[in-house]
C-alpha positions as a Markdown table, in Angstrom:
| # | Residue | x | y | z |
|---|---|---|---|---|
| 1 | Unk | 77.3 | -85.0 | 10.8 |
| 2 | Unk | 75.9 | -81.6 | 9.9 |
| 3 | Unk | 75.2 | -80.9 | 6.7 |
| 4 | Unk | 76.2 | -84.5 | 5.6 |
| 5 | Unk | 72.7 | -84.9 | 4.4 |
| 6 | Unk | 69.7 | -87.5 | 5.3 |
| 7 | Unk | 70.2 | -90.6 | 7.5 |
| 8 | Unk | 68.2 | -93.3 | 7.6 |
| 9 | Unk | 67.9 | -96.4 | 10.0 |
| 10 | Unk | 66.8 | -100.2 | 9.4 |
| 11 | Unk | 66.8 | -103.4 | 10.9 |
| 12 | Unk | 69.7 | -104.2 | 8.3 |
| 13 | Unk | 72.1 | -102.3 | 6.1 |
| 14 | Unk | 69.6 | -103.4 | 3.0 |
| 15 | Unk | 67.1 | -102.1 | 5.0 |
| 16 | Unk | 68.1 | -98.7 | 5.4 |
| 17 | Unk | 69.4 | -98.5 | 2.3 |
| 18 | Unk | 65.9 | -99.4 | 0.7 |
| 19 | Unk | 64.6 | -96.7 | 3.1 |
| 20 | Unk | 67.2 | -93.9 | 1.9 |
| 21 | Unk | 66.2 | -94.8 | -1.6 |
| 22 | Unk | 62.4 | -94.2 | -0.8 |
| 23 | Unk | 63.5 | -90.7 | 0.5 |
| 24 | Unk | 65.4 | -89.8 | -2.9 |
| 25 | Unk | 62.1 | -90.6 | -4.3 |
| 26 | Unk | 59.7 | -88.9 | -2.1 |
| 27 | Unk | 62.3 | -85.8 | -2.4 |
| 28 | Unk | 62.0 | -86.1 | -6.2 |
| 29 | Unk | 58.2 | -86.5 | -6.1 |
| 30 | Unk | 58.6 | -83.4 | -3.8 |
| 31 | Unk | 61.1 | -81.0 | -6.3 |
| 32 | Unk | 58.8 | -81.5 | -9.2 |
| 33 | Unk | 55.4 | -80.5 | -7.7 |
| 34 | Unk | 57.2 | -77.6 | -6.5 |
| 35 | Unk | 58.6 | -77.2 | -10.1 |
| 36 | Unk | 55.0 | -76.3 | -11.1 |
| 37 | Unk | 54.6 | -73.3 | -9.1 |
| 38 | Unk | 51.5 | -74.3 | -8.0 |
| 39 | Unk | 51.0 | -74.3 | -3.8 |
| 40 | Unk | 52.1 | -77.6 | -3.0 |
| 41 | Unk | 49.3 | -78.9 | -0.4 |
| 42 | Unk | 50.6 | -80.9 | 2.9 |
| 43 | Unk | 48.1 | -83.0 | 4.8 |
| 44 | Unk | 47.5 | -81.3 | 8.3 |
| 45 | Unk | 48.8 | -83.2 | 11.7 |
| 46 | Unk | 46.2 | -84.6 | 12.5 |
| 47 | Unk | 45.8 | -86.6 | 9.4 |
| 48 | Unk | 49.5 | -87.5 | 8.9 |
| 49 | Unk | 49.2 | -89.1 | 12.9 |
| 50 | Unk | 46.0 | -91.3 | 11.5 |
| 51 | Unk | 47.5 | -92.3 | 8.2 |
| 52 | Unk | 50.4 | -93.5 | 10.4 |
| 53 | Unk | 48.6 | -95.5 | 12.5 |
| 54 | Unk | 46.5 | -96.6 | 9.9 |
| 55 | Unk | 49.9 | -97.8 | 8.0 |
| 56 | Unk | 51.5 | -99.3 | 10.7 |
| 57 | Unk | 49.9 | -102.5 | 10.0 |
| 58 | Unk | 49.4 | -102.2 | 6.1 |
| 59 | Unk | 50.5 | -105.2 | 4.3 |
| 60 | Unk | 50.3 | -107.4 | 7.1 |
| 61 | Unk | 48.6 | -110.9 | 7.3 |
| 62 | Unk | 46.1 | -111.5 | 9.8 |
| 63 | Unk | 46.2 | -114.3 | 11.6 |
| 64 | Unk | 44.1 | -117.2 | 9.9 |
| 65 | Unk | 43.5 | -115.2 | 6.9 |
């Protein structure tokens, strides 16, 4: 598969298809910042493992609520 491009993995096929569109997105959303020449900022590891978390659950119902 090298060089075939991204793969991406769902519960379903519409699943991972949704999530492979997402990618073309965040990909495009990357291109053009870049575009601007500008230094395009990245949050550092520690932050991307606490946003994670903190998304893990985002969206979700609480019980009772």
């Amino acid at each position: 598969m090298a060089n075939h491009g991204a793969i991406t993995l769902g519960d379903s096929a519409i699943e991972a298809l949704r999530r492979a569109e997402y990618l073309e997105y965040l990909c495009e959303v990357h291109l053009r910042a870049l575009a601007t020449g500008l230094p395009v900022r990245t949050l550092p590891a520690e932050e991307l493992v606490r946003v994670t978390q903190a998304l893990r659950s985002y969206g979700q119902r609480t019980p009772g609520r």
